[in-house]
NUFI-296675 format. One record per atom (N, C-alpha, C): residue in one letter; z, x, y. Coordinates in steps of 0.2 Angstrom, whole numbers, plus 5000, padded with zeros to 4 digits. Example, Ala and Ser with C-alpha at 12.3 -4.5 7.8 and 13.67 -1.06 7.14 Angstrom:
<nodes>
A503950664972A503950624978A503950664984S503550644989S503650684995S503950645000
</nodes>
This chain:
<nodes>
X548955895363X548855845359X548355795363X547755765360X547255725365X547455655366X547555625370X547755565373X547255525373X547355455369X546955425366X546755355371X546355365372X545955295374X546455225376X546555205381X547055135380X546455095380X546755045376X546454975375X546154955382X545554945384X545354885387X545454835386X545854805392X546154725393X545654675394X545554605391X544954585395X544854565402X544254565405X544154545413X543854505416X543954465419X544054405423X544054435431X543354395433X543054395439X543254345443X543454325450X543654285453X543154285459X542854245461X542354245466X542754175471X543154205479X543554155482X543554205488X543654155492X543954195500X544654215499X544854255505X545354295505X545854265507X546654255508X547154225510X547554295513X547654285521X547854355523X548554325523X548754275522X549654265518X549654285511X549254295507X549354315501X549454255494X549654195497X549754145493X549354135489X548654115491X548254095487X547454105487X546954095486X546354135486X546354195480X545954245485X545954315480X546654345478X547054335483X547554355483X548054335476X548054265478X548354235469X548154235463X547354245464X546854255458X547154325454X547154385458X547354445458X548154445455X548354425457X549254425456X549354375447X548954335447X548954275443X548754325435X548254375437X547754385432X548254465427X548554485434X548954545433X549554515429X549954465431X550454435427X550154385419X549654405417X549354375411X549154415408X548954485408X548754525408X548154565406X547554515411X547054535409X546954595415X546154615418X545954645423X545754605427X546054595434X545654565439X545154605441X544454555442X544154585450X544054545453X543754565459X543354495463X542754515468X542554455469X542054455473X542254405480X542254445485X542254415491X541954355494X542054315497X541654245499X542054235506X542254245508X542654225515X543254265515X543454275524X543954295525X544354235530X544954215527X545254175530X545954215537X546054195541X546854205545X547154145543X547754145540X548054125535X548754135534X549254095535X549854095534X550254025531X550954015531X551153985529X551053905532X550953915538X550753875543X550153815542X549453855540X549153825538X548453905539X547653865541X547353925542X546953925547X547053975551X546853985559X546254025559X545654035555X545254025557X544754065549X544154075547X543854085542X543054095545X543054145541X542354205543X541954215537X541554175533X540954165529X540654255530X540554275522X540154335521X539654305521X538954375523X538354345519X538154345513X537854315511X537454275503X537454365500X536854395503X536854475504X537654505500X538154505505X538754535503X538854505496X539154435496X539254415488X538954415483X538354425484X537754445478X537754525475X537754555481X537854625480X538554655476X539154605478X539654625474X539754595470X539654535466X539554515460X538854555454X538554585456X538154635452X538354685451X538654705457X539054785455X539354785450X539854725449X540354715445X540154705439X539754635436X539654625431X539054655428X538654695430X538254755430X538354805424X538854825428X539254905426X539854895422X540454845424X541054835421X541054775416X540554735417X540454655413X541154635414X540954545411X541654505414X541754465406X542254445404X542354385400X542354335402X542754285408X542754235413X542554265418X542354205425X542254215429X542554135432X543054135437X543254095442X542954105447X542954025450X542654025457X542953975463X543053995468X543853945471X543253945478X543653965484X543253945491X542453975491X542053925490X541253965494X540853925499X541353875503X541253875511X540653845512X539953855510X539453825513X538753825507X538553755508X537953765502X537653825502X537453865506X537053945505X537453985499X538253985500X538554025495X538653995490X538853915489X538553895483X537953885478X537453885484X536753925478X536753985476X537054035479X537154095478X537254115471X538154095472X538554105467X538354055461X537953995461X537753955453X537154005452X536854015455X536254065455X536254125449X536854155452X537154195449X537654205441X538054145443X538354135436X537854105432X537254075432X536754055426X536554085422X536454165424X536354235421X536854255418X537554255420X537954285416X538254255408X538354205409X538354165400X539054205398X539554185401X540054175401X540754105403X541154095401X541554035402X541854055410X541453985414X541753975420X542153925422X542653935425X543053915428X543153885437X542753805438X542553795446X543153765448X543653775454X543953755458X543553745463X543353675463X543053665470X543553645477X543453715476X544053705484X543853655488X544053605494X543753585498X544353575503X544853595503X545053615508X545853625506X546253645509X546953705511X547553665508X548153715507X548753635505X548953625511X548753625516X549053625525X548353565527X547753555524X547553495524X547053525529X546553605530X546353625532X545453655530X545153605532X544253615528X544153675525X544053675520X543753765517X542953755515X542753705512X542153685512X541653635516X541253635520X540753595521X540353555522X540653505523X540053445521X539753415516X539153475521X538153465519X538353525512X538853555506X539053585504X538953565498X539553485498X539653445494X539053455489X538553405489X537953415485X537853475482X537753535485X537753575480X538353595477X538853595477X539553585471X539253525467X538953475467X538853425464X538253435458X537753475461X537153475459X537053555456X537353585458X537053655458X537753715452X538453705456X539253735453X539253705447X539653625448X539853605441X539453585436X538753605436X538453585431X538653645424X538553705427X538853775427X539553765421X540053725424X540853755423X540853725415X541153785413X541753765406X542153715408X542453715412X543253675416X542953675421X543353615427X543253615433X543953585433X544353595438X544953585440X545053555448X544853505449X544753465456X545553455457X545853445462X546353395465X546153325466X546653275468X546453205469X546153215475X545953265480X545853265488X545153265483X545153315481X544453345478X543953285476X544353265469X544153205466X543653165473X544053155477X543653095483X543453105485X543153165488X542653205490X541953205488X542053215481X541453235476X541153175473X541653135472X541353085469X541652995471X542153015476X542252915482X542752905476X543052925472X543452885467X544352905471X544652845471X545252875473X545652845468X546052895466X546652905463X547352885465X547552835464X548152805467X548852805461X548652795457X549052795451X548652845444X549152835438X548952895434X548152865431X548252785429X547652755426X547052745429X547152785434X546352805439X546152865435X546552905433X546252965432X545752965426X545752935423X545152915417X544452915421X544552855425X543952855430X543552925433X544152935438X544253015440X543753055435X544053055429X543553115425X543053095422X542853035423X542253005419X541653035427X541953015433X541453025436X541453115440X541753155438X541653235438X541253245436X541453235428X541053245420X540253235418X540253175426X539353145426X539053205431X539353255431X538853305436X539053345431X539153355426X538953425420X539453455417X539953475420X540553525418X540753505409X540953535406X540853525399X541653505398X541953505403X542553495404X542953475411X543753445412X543753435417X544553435417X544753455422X545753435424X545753415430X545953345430X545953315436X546853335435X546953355440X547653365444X548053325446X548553275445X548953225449X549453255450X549353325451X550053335455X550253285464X549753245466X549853215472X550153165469X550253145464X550553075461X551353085463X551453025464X552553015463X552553035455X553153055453X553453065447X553253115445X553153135439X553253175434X552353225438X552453285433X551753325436X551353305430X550853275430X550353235426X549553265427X549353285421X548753315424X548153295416X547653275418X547153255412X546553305409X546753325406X546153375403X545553345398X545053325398X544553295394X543953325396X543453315390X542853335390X542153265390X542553185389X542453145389X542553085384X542653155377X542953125371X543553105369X543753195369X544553215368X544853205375X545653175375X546053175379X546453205381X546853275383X547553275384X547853255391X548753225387X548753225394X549253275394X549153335400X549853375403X550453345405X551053365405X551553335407X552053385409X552353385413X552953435416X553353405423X553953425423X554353385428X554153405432X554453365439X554253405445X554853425450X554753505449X555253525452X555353515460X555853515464X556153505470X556153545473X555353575475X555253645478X554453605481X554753635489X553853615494X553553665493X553753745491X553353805492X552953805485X552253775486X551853785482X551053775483X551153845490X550553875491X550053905485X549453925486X549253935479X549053895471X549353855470X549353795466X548653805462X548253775465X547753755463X547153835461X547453865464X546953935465X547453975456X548153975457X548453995452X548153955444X548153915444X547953855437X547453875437X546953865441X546153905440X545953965435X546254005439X546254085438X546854095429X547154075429X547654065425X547154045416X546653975419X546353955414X545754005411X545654045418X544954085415X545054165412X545954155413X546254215409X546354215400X546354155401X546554105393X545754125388X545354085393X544654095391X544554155388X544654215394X544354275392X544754315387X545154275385X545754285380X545354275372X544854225373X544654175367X545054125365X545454095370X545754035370X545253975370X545453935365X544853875368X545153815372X544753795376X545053755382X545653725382X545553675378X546353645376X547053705377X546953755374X547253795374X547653825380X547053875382X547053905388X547153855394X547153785393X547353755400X548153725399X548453715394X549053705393X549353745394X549053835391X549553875394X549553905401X549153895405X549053885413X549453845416X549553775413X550053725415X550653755415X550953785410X551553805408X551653865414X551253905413X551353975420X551453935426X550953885428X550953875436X551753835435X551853785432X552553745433X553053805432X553153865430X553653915431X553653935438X552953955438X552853995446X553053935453X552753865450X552953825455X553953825456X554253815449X554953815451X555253865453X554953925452X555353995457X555054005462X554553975468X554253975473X554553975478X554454005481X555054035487X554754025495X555354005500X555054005506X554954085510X554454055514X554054135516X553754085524X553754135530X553654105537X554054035537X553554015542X554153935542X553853875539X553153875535X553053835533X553053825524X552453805521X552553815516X552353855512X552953905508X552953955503X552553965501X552454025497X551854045489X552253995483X551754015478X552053995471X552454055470X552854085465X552854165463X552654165456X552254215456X551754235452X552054285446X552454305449X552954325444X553354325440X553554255441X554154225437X554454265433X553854285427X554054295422X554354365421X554054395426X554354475424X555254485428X555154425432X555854425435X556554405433X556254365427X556554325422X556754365416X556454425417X556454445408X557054515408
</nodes>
């Protein structure tokens, strides 16, 4: 009897350095994308030494390698989304916007700009091209409040900053934006807008430090939604809802701060 065809799952490209702790980066993108269940790929952009500790040193691919594997891929296998988390130095940010301009696809920008241990991943002289060149690009962009100051000098000290926060993302292109306040006291608060519409996310905040990966998971999460045909509002509320499960079952690992688990749900079931 002939064995028929499985469904092709949709796929989602993640373009981020590597985490040799497994927390976060490609590594969470990967795990993120498989517990949603689309097909991860990725494309390379750095290799980090990396534990729970923090991250002890990062090795930049060349333009060359990331170029070459981002073709390969959506060449031959094509993508639905396409996430993009650490790219370390303006060259691999022109690369990679270079790139996704062609593809015409919903992108997903995590402008990493540096570790949950408070360690640089991007930059500097970087900045600007995140500013000028990536977020013009995104469907969604997903900054944290470190992020937010970074990019754009606005500090976030309470929730009714975040307005601001997104007014001045939103002035560099993104068609969308989630500013993050998980740094806030209280409650996990996060604003998703396009500059019209508002929502605001809302979820407790569980009593757990181990929530390495965070910001790489909700990323990866919303470009699963996407490639799903969720539309934004959608696919980012149900991103919200996976990371705050993965955050409450987040487990300690080495001696400092844990992963998210990525799993929850199959652990649960």
């Amino acid at each position: 009897m002939p064995i028929s065809a499985a469904a092709v799952p949709p796929r989602v490209l993640t373009v981020a350095g590597s985490d040799s702790g497994g927390g976060a980066g490609i590594q969470a993108d990967l795990k993120t994308m498989l517990a949603l269940g689309v097909h991860g790929m990725s494309v390379l952009t750095a290799v980090t030494a990396q534990n729970s500790l923090g991250v002890h040193g990062a090795w930049e691919l060349p333009a060359d390698a990331v170029r070459a594997q981002y073709r390969s891929v959506v060449d031959d296998i094509g993508v639905q989304a396409v996430k993009t988390g650490m790219l370390s130095s303006a060259a691999l940010v022109g690369t990679v916007a270079e790139l996704l301009a062609g593809t015409g696809v919903p992108v997903v920008v995590d402008p990493v700009g540096v570790s949950k241990h408070g360690d640089a991943l991007l930059a500097a002289e970087a900045l600007d091209s995140v500013r000028t060149t990536l977020l013009p690009l995104a469907t969604v962009a997903t900054p944290n409040l470190d992020e937010v100051a970074q990019l754009t000098g606005v500090e976030v000290v309470e929730e009714s900053d975040m307005r601001r926060a997104a007014a001045a993302v939103l002035a560099f292109g993104p068609r969308w934006v989630v500013i993050k306040g998980g740094h806030l006291p209280g409650e996990a608060v996060d604003l998703l807008t396009d500059g019209d519409r508002e929502h605001w996310l809302r979820a407790p905040r569980h009593d757990n430090r181990h929530t390495h990966g965070t910001g790489c998971t909700l990323a990866s999460a919303i470009a699963c939604g996407l490639a799903r045909g969720q539309n934004v509002p959608t696919a980012v509320r149900n991103a919200k809802t996976y990371v705050t499960g993965a955050i409450e079952a987040g487990f300690p690992l080495g001696s400092g701060i844990g992963p998210v688990d990525h799993g929850w749900r199959s652990r649960r079931a």
